[in-house]
Backbone bond lengths (Angstrom), bond angles and torsions (degrees), N, CA, C in turn:
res aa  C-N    CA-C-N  psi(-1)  N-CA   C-N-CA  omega(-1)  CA-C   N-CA-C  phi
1 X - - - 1.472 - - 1.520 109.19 -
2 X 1.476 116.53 118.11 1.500 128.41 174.53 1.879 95.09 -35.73
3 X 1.277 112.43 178.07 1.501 138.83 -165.98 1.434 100.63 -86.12
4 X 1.626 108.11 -74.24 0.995 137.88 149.29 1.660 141.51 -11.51
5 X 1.839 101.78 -17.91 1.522 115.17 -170.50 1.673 86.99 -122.86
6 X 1.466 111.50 163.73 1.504 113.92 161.16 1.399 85.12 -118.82
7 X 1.439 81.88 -170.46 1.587 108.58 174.51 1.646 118.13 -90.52
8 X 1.468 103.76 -15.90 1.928 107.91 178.26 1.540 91.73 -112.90
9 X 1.164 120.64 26.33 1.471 126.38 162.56 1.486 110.73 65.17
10 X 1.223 129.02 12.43 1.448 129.55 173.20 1.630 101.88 -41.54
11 X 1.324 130.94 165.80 1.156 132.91 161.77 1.830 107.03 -88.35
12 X 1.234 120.53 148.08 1.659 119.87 179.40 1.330 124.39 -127.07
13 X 0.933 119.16 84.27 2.005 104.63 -179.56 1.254 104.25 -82.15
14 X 1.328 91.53 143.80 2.077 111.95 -176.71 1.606 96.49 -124.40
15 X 1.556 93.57 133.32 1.567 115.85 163.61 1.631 102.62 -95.35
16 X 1.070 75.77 119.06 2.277 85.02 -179.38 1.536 110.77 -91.37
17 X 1.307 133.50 103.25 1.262 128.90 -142.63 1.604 94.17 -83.12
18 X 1.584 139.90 135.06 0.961 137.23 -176.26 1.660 107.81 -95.22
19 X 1.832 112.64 118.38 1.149 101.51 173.60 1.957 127.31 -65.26
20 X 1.763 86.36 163.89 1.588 109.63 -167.29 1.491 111.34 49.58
21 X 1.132 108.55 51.74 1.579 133.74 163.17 1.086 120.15 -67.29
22 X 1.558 127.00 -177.56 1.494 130.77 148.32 1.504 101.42 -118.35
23 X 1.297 115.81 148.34 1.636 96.07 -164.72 1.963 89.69 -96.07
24 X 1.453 105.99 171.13 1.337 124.18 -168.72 1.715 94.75 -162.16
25 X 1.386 100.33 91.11 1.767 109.14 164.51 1.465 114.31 -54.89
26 X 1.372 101.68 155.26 1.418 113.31 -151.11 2.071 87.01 -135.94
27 X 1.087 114.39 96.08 1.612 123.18 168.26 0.935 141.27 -97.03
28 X 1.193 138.27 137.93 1.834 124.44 -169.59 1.864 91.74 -66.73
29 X 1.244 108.23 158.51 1.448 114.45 -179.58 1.310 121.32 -94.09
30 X 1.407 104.55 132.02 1.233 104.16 177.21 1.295 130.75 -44.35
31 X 1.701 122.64 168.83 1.611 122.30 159.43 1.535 98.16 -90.58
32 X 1.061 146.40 -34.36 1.008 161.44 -138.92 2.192 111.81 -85.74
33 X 1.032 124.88 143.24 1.069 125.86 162.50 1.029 121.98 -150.09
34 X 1.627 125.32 118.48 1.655 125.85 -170.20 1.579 112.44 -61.77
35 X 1.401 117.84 -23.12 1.704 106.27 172.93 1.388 107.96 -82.56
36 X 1.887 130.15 -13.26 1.077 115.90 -169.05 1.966 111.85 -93.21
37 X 1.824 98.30 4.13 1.312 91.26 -178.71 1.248 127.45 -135.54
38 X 2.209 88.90 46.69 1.723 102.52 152.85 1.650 110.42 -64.45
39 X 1.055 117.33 148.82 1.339 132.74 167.85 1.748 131.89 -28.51
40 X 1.349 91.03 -40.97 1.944 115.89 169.89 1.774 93.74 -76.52
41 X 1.130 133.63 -26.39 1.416 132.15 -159.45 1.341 128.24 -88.14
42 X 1.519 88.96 -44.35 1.640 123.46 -170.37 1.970 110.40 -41.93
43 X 0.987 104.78 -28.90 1.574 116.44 -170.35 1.698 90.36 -71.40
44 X 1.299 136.73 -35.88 1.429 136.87 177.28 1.541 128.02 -48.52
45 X 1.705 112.53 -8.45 1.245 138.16 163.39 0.656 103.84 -45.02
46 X 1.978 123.75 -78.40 1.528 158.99 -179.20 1.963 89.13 -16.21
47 X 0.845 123.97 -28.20 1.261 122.74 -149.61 1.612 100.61 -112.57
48 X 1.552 101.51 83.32 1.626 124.60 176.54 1.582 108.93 -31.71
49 X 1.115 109.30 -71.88 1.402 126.43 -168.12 1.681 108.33 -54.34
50 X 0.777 111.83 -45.32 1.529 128.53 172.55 2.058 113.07 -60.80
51 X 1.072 110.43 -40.86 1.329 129.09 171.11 1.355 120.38 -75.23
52 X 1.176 115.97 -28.85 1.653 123.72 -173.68 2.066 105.79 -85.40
53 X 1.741 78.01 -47.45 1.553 91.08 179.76 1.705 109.59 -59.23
54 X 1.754 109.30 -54.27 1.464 87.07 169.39 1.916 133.75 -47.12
55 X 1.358 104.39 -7.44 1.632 103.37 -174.06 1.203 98.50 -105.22
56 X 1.368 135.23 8.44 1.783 127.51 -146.66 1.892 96.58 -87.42
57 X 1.011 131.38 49.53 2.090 130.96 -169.85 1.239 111.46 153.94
58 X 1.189 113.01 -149.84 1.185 114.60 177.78 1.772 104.72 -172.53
59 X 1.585 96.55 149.76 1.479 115.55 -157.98 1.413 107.20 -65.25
60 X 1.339 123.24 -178.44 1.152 134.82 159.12 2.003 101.45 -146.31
61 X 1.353 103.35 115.99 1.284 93.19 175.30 1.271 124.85 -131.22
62 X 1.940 110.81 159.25 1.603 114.29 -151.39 1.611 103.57 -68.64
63 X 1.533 85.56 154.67 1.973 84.19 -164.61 1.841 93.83 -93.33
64 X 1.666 115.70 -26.13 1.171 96.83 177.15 1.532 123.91 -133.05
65 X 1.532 119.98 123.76 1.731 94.61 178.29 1.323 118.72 -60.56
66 X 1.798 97.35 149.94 1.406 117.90 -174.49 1.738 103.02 -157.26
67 X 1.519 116.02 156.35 1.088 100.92 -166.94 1.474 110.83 -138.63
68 X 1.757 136.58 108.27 1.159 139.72 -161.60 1.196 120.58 -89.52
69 X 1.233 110.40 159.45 1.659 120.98 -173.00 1.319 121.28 -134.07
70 X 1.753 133.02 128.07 1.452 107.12 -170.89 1.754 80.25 -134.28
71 X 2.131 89.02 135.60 1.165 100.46 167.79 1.338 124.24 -56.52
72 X 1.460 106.87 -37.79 1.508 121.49 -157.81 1.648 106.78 108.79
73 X 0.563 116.80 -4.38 1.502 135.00 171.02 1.330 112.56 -50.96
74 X 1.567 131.35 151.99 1.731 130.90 151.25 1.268 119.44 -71.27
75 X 1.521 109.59 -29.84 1.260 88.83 -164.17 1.993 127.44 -105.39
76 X 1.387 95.56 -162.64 1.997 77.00 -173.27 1.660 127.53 -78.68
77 X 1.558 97.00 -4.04 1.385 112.48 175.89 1.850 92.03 -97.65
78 X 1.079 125.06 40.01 1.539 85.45 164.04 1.437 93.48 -150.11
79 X 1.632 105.05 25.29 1.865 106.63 144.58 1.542 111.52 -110.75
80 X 0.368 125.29 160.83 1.929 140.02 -157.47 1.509 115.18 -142.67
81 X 1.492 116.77 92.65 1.397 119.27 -173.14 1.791 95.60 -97.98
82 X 1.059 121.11 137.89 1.853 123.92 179.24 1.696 83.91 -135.31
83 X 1.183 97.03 155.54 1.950 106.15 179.33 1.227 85.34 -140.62
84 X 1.353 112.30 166.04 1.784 127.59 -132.84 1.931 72.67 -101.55
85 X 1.240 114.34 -39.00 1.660 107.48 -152.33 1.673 98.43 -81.35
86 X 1.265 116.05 9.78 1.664 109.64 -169.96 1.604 109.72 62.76
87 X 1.323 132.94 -39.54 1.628 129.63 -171.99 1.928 103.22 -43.58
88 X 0.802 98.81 109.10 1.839 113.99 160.27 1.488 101.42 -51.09
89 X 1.165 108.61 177.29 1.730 126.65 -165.59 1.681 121.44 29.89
90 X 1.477 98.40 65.83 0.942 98.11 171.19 1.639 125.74 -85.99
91 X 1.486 129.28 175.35 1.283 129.41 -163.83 2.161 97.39 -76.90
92 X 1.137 97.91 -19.17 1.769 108.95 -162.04 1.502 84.08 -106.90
93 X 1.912 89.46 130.61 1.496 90.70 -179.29 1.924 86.93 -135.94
94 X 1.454 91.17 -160.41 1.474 117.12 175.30 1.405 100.82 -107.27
95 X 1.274 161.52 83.88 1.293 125.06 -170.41 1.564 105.27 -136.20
96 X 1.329 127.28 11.26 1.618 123.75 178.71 2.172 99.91 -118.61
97 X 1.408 94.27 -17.86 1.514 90.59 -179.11 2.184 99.37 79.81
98 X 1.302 93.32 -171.65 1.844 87.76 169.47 1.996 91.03 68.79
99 X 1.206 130.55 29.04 1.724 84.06 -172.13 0.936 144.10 85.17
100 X 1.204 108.86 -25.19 1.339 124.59 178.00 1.749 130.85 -59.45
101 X 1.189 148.33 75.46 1.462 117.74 -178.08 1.690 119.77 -85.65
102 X 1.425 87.34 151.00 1.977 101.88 -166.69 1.756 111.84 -103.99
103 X 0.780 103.48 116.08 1.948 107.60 167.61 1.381 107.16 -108.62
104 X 1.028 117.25 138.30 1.721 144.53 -151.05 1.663 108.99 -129.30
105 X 1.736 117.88 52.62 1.069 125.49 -146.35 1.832 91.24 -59.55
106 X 1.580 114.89 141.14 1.176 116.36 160.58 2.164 139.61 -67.50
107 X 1.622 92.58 44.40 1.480 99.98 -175.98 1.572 107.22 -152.41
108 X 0.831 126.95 128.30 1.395 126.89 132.89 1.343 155.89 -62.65
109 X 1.700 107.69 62.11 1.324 124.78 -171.87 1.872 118.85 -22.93
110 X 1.120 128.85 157.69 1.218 123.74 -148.79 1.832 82.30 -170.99
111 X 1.949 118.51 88.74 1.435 99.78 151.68 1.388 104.72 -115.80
112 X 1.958 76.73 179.00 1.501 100.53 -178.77 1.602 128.46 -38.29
113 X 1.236 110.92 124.25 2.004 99.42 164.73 1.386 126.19 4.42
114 X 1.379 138.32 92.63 1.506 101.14 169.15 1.922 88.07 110.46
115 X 1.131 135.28 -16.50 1.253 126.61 174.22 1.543 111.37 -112.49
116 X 1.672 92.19 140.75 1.722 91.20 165.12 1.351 109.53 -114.96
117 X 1.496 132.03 -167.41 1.755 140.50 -151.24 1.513 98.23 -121.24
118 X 0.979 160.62 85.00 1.206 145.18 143.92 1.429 113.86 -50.03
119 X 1.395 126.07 104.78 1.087 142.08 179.29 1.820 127.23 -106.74
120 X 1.622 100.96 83.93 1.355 107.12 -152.63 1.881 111.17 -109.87
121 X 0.944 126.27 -164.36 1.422 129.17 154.53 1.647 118.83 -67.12
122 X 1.428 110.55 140.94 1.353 90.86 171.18 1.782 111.81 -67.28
123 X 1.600 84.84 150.66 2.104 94.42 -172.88 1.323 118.13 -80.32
124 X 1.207 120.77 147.90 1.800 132.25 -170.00 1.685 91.67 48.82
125 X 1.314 135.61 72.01 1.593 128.60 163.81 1.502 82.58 -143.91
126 X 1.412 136.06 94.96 1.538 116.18 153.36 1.137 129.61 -79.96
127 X 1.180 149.10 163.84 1.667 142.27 -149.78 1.584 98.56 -149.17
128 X 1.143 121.53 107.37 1.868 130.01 -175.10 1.715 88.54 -55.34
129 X 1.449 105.69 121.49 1.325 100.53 135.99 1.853 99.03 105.34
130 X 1.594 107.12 -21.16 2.087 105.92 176.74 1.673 94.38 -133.92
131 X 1.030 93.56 160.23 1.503 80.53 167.62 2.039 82.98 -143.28
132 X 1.522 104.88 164.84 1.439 106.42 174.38 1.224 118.47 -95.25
133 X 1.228 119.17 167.68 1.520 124.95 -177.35 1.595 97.75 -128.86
134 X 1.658 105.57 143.21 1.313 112.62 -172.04 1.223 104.77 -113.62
135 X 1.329 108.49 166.15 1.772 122.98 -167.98 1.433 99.08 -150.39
136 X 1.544 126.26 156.87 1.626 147.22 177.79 1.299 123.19 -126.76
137 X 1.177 118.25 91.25 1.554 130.34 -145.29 1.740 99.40 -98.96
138 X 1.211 125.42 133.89 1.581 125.90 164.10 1.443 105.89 -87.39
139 X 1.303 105.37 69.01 1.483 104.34 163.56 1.337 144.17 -50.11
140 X 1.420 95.56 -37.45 1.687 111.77 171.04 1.527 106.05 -34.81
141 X 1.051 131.25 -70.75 1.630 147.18 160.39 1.358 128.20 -52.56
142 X 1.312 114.76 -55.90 1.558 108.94 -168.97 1.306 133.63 -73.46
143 X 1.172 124.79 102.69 1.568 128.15 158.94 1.461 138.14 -29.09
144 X 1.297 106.77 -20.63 1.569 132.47 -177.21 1.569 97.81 -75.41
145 X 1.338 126.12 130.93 1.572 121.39 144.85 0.830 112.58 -90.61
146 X 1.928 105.89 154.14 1.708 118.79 -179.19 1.071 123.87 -89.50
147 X 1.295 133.70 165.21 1.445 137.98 146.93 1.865 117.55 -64.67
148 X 1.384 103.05 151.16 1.584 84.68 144.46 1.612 105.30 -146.73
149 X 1.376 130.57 150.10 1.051 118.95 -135.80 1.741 98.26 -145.95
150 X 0.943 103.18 172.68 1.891 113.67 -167.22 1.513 112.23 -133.89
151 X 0.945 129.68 120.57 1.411 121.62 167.83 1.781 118.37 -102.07
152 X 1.463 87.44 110.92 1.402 83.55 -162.35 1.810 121.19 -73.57
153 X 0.801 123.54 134.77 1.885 119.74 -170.30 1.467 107.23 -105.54
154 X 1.058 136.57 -0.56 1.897 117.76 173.58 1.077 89.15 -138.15
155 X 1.776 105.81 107.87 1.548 118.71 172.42 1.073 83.55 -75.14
156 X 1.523 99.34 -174.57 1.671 129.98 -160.13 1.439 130.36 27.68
157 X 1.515 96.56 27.66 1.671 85.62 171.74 1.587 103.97 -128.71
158 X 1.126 118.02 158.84 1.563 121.47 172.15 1.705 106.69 -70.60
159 X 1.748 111.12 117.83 1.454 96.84 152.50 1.403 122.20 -132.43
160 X 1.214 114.26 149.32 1.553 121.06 -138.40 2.028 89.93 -97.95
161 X 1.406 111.56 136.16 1.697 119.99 149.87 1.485 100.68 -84.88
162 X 0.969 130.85 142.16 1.507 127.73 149.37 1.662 104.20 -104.28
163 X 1.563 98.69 158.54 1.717 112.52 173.68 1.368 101.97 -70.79
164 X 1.132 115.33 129.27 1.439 136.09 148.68 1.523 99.58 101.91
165 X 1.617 115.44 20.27 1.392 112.47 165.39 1.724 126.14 -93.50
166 X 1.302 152.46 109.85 1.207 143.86 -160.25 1.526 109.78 -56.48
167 X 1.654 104.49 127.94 1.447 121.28 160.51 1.412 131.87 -91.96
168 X 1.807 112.96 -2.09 1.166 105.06 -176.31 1.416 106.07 169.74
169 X 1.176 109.24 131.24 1.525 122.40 -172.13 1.359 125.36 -92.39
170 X 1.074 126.72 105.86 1.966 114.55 -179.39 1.650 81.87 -80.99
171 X 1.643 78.28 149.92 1.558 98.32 151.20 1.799 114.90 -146.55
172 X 0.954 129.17 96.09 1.670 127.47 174.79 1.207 111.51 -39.24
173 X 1.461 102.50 139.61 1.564 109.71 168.07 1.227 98.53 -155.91
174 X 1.965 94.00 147.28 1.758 87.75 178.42 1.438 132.55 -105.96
175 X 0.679 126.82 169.59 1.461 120.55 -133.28 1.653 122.09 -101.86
176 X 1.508 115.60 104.93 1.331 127.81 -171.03 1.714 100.90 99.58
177 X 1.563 110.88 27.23 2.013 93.39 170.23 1.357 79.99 -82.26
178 X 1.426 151.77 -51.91 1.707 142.69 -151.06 1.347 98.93 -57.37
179 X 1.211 121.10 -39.61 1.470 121.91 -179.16 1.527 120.60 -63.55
180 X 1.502 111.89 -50.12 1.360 120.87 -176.03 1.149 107.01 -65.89
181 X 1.448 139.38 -15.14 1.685 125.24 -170.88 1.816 100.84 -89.19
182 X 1.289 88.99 148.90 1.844 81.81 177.22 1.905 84.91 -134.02
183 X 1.427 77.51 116.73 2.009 109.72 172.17 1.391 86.06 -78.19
184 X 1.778 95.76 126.69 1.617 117.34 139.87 1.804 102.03 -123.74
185 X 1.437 102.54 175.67 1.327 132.89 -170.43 2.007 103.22 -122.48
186 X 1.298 110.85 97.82 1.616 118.89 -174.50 1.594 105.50 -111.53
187 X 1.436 116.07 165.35 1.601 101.98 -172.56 1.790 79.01 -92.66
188 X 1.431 87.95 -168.24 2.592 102.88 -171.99 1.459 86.76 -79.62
189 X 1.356 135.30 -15.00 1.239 120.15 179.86 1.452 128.99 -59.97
190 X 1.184 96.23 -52.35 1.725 124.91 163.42 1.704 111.87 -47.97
191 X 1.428 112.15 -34.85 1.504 106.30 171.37 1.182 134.80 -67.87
192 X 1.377 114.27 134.97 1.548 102.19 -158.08 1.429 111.99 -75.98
193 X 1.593 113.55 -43.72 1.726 98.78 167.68 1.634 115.80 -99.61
194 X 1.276 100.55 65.56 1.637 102.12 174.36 1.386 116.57 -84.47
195 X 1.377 126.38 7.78 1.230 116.54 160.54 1.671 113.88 -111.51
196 X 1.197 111.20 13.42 1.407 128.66 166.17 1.742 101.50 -72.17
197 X 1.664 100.47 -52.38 1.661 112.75 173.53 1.537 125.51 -55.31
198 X 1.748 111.79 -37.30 0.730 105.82 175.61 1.367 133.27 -77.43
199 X 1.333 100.60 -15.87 1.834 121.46 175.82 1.636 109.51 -68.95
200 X 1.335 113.28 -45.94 1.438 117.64 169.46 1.818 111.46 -53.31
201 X 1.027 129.24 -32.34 1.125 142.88 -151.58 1.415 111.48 -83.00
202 X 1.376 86.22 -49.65 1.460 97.31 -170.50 1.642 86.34 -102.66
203 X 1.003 172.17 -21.13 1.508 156.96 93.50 1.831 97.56 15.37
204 X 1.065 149.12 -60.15 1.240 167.58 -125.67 1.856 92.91 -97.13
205 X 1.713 93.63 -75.58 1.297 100.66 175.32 1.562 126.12 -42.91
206 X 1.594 116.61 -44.04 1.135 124.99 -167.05 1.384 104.33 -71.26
207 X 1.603 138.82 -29.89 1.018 143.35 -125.54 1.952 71.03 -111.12
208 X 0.927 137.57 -74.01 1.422 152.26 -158.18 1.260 103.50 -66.12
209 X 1.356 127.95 -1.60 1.570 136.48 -179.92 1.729 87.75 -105.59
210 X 1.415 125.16 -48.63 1.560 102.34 -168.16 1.389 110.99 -68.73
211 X 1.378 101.64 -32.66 1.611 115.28 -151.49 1.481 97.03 -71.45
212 X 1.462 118.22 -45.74 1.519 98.68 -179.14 1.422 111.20 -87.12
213 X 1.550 121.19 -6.17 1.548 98.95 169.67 1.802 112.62 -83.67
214 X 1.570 109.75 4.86 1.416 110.40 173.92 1.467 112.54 -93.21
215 X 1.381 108.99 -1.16 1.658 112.11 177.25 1.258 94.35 -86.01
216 X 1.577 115.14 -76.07 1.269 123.36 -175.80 1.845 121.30 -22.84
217 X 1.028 91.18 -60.06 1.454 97.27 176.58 1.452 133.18 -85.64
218 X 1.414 108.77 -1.45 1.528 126.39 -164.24 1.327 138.25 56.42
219 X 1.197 109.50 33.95 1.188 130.98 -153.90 1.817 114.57 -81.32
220 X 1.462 121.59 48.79 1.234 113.88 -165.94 1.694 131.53 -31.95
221 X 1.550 111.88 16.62 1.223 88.23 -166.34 1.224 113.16 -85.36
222 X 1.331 134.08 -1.35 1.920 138.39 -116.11 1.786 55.44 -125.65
223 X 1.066 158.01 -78.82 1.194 172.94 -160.96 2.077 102.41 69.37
224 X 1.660 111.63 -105.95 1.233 134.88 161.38 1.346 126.16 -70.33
225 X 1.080 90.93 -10.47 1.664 101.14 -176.16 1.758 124.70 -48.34
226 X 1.417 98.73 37.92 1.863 83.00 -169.92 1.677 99.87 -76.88
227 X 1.154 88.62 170.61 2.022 124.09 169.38 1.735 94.15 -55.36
228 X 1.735 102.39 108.26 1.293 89.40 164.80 1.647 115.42 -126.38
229 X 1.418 125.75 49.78 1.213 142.00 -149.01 1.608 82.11 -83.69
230 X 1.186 112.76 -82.89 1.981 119.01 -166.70 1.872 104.47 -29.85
231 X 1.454 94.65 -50.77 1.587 99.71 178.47 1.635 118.00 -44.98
232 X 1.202 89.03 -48.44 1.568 89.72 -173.56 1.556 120.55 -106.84
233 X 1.266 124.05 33.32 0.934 152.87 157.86 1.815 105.75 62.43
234 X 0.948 117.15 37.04 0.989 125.96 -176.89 1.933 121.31 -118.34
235 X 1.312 111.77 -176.87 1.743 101.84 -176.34 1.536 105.64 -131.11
236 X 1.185 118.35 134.08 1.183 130.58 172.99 2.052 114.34 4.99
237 X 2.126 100.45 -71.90 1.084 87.15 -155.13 1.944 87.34 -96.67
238 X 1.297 109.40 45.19 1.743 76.44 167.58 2.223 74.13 -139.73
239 X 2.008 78.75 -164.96 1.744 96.36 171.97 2.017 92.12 -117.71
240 X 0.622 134.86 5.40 1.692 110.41 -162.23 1.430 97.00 -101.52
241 X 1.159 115.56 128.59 1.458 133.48 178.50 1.986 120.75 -54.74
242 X 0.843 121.41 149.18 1.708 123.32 -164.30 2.266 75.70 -88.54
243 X 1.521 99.73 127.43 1.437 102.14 -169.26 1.396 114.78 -81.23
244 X 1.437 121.58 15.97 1.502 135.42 170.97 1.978 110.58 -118.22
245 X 0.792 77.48 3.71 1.838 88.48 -163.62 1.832 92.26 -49.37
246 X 1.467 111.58 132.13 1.239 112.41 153.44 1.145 128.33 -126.72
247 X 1.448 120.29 121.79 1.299 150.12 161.20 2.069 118.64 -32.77
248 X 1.500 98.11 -55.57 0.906 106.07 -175.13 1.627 117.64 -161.08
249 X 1.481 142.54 157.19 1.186 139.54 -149.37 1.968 92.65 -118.40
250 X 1.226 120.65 124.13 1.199 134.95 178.68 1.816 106.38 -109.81
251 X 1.630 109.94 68.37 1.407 101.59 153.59 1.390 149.78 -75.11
252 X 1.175 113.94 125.91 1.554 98.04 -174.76 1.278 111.47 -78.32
253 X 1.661 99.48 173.07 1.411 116.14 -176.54 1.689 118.05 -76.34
254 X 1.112 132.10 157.71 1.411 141.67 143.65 1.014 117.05 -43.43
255 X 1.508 141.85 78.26 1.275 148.23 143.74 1.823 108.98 -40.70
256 X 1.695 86.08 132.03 1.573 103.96 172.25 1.468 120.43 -102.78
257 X 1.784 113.91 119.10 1.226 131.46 156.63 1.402 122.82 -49.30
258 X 1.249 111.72 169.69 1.413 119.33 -179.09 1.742 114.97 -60.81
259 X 1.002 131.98 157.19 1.760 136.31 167.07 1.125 96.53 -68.43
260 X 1.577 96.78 139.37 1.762 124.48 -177.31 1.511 87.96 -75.81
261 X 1.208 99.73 138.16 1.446 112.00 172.37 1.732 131.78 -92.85
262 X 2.182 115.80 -3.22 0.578 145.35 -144.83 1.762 80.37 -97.86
């Protein structure tokens, strides 16, 4: 029986740990974001979709700080990776030239039948100064490990990785649902609960008519009171919850197999 299969048929992805590595833990992702919970920010929770997406994979993070530099240059000498510990061979290289920086994650992902790797930036984390570039890996099959890589945008300045900060998010997907949907464009008439929409709407409107005449006027009563219909998976004019509705994403961890004996 492949790695990859159980016996109650769960689907399994395996990180194949590559020897004489540096290791780089691999975590389900947080909901959480330390820039999203200055005080002015904190209300960005409220915002389901935004929260789920931060949990939607799971991290991979740098095992050591190090801190890069781009001349502006093409070529692979004219980004400059230095790591705080001085140790050479690090996982972060120079290796496309352009700006580019390369991480050389230590595994060879391994999914299920039928799945490919979306291998992206971690989501809602922006980083001054690189931004990441994403790639779609057929993991199910391939023997090859990936890169995942940064393009850095404000030469001449130092910007710092720290250890134990995430460089990159898998997320599985299986392979050809984007393909199988066929998008059309219908007017709200055609929708079957479009007056479900319109009740929200005008629910929507009303809510944004008290709230700013309770600013305006100071009116503490409207207090906490926001619209929490999306949250709770429910629609304006009823209470019964949408019976798939998710709240929140419960990934598990990377369980460790036995040592390769090779």
């Amino acid at each position: 029986m492949s790695t990859t299969e159980r016996h109650d048929s769960e689907p399994v992805m395996v990180a194949y740990r590559l020897p004489d590595t540096s290791d780089m833990p691999i975590v389900p992702a947080p909901a959480r974001r330390d820039w999203l919970d200055q005080e002015a920010l904190r209300h960005t929770y409220r915002c389901l979709p935004l929260r789920v997406a931060n949990q939607n994979g799971w991290w991979i993070l740098n095992d050591r700080t190090f801190t890069v530099r781009w001349s502006g240059g093409d070529g692979t000498e004219d980004l400059e990776v230095r790591y705080a510990d001085e140790q050479p061979d690090g996982l972060a290289t120079s290796h496309f030239g352009r700006g580019i920086l390369t991480f050389h994650p230590p595994h060879l992902i391994r999914t299920p039948p039928g799945w490919n790797l979306l291998v992206r930036g971690p989501a809602n984390l922006p980083k001054d100064g690189a931004h990441p570039l994403e790639g779609l890996v057929e993991a199910d099959w391939a023997v090859a490990t990936f890169t995942m890589n940064w393009k850095i945008t404000r030469p001449g300045t130092d910007i710092t990785f720290a250890a134990g900060e995430p460089v990159l998010q898998l997320v599985p997907q299986r392979r050809g649902d984007l393909e199988s949907l066929s998008p059309r464009i219908a007017p709200l008439s055609h929708m079957p609960d479009a007056d479900d929409y319109r009740a929200w709407r005008q629910s929507r409107l009303d809510f944004v008519h008290t709230f700013v005449h309770a600013f305006m006027t100071g009116d503490p009563s409207v207090g906490d009171d926001w619209q929490r219909h999306y949250m709770r998976g429910t629609h304006p004019a009823g209470t019964r919850a949408f019976p798939d509705h998710q709240r929140t994403l419960r990934l598990r961890h990377f369980t460790q197999e036995g040592e390769d004996a090779s």
